[in-house]
N, C-alpha and C positions, 0 to 999 in steps of 0.2 A: 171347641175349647179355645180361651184365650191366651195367643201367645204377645209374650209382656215385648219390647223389642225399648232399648234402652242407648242413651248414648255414653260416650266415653265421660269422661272427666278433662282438664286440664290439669288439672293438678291429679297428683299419683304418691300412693303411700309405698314406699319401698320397705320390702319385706328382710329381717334380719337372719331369718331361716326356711328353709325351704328347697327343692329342688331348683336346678339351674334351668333353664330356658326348656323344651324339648318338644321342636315343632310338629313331631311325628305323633304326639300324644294329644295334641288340641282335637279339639270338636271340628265338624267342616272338616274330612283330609284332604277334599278335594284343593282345599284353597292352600294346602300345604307348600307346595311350589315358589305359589306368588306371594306366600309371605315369604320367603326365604328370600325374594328378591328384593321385596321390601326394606327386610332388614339388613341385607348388603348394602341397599344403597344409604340407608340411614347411618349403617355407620362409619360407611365413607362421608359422608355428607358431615358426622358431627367430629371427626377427625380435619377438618376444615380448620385454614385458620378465622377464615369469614363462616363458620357454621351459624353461630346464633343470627344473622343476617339470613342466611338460608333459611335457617328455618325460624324466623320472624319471633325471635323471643331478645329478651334483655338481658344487660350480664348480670343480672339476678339469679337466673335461669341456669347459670353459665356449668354449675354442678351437675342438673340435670342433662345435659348437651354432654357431658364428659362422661356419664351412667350412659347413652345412648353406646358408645364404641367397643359396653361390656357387656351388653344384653344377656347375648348365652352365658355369662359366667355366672353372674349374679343370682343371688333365692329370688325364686318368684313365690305368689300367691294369688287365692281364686280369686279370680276377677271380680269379683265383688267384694275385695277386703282390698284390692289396688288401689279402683278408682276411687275418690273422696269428695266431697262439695256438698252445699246445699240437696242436690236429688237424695244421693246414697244413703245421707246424714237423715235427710226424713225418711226413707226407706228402711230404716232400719237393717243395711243390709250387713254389718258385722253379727247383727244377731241373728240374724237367719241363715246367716252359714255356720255360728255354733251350735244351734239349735238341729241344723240339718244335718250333724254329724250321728244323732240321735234318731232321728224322723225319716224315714225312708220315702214318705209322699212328699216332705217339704224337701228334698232333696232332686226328687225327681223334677219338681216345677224348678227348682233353680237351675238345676241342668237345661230346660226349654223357655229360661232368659235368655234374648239373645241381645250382647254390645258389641254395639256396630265397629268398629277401631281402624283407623287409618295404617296402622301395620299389621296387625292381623285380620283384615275385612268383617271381621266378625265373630265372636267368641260366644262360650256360653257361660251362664253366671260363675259356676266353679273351675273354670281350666285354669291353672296355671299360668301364670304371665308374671313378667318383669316390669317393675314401675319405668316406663317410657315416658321422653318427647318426640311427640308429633302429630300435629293438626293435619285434619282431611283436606285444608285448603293449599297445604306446601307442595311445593315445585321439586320434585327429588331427580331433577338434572334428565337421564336419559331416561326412565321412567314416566316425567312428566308431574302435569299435577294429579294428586292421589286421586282425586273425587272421580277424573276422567278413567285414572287408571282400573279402578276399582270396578266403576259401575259395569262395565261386561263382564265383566266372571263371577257380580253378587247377580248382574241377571239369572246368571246360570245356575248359581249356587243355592241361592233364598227361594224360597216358596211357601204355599199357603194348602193345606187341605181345603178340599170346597166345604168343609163343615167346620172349619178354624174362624177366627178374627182374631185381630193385631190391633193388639192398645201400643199406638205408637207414640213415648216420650222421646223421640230424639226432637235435634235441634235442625234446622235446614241443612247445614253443611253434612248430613251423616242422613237425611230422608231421601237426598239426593240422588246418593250411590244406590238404591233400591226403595222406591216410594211404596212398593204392593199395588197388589189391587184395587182398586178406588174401594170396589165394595164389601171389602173385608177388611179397610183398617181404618181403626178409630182417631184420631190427632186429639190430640187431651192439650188443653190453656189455659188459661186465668185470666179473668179481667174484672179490674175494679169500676165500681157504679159508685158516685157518688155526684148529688147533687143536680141529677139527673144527667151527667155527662160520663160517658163509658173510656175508660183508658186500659189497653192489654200490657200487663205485668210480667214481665219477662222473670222475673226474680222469684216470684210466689207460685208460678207456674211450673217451673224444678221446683221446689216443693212439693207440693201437689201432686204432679205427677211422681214424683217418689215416695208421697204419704201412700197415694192410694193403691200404688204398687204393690206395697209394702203388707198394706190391706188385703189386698187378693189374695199375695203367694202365705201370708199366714192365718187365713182365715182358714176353720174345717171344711166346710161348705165346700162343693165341688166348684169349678173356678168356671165362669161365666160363657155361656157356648155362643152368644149372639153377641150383638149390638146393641138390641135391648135390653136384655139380662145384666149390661155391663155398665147401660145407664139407671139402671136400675139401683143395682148395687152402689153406684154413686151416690144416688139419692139420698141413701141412709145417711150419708157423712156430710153432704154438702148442697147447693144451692146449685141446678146446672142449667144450663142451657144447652140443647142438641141441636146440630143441624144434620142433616141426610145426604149421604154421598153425590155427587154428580158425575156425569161421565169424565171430569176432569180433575175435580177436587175427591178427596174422603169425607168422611165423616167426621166431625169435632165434634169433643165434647167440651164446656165450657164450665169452669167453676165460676162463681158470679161472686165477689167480694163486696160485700156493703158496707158502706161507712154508718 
C-alpha cells in the first residue's frame, strides 16, 4: 500500500480552539524526547533578541517568532488544517479532515500521511500541533543544524514494509533527513514542454503533488500497492513520464505540462 509522505509548509494556520501542545499524544512516541528538545531550544532561540536572524525569517515574521515561545500554551490542530500553501490548497486537505470525521477508512489513510517537520521530525496527517516557525535548514545553537539533527533518529524511526511504496512530495531540505529506499519510493514533479524545450516547475509541482494526493486518499478504490499501480493511477488525471529507481536515485514520476 501507498504511503503518501508530505512536507511541511512555511506558512502555518493557527488554530483559534483546540487543545494545547501535548507531546505525549503525537504519533511516532519514540521521537517524543527529541521533540521536547526541539522545542526547548526553539523557544529559547525565539525569546532571542537576534531570534528572527537565527532563525533566517523578516520582521514580517516577527509575530510568528513571538507564537514560537508559547507553543504548549496555544490551541493546536491536525496537521493538516496547520499547514497551508499551494500543496495543501490543491489537496484539498481541510476537507478531508471534515469529511474524515465521518469516514472511518478516510481517516485511517490520513492517519498514515506522514509530515516530515523540523520540530516534530515527523507527524501524521491528524495529530494535533501548534502553528510554528522553523525550517529544517536552522542552526538551533547547541543542537545544531536540524537536518543533521534529525536524520539519525528518522533513520531509526521511519521505515517501509517490503510490500509498501512512498509517493514522496517533500522538498529536498525534508528528503534529506530520511530519503527511503531507492526502491520503494516514488519522487512526484512537474515539468513544462514547450516549444520543444523542457523547463522543471517548481510551483505547479506542489500542486500536483497535492492534487494527486488529494486523488488517492479520497478516492473509494483501495490505494495503490506498487509503483506501477501508482503510475498508473496517474495516468487517469495527467500526462507522465516514469523513470526506474537506481541504486542511488528513486523513482520519479513526472507530470508533463504542454503549452
Amino acid at each position: 500500500m501507498v504511503k503518501i509522505l508530505l512536507p511541511p509548509s512555511e506558512g502555518k494556520t493557527p488554530s483559534s480552539t483546540g487543545p494545547s501542545l501535548d507531546l505525549d499524544s503525537l504519533s511516532a512516541p519514540e521521537l517524543t524526547a527529541k521533540r521536547r528538545r526541539v522545542l526547548s531550544a526553539l523557544k529559547k532561540t525565539s525569546k532571542r533578541r537576534d531570534a528572527l536572524a537565527k532563525l533566517g525569517v523578516g520582521a514580517s515574521l516577527a509575530e510568528d517568532v513571538e507564537r514560537n515561545t508559547v507553543l504548549d500554551e496555544i490551541p493546536s490542530a491536525p496537521a493538516l488544517l496547520t499547514y497551508s500553501g499551494v500543496l495543501y490548497e490543491a489537496m484539498g486537505a481541510s476537507e478531508l479532515v471534515a469529511q474524515s470525521e465521518n469516514d472511518e477508512k478516510l481517516r485511517e489513510r490520513l492517519q498514515d500521511v506522514h509530515v516530515f517537520s523540523a520540530l516534530f521530525g515527523r507527524v501524521h496527517g491528524l495529530d494535533p500541533i501548534p502553528a510554528y516557525r522553523l525550517a529544517m535548514k536552522t542552526d538551533l545553537g547547541a543542537l545544531g543544524k536540524l537536518t543533521s539533527y534529525w536524520k539519525p533518529i528518522l533513520a531509526k524511526s521511519c521505515s517501509l514494509d517490503l510490500a509498501e511504496v512512498a509517493l514522496d512530495c517533500r522538498s529536498s531540505d525534508y528528503r534529506s533527513v530520511w530519503p527511503g529506499p531507492t526502491d520503494q519510493v516514488v519522487t512526484m514533479g512537474a515539468v513544462s514542454v514547450s516549444g520543444g524545450k523542457r523547463r522543471v516547475v517548481s510551483h505547479w509541482a506542489k500542486f500536483y503533488r497535492g492534487e494527486f494526493a488529494g486523488r488517492l486518499l479520497s478516492d473509494d478504490r483501495a490505494l495503490p500497492e506498487t509503483a506501477e499501480e501508482l503510475v498508473a493511477r496517474a495516468e487517469e488525471f495527467y500526462e507522465v513520464e516514469f523513470d526506474s529507481p537506481t541504486k542511488s536515485k528513486p523513482a520519479n514520476l513526472m507530470i508533463v505540462l504542454r503549452d
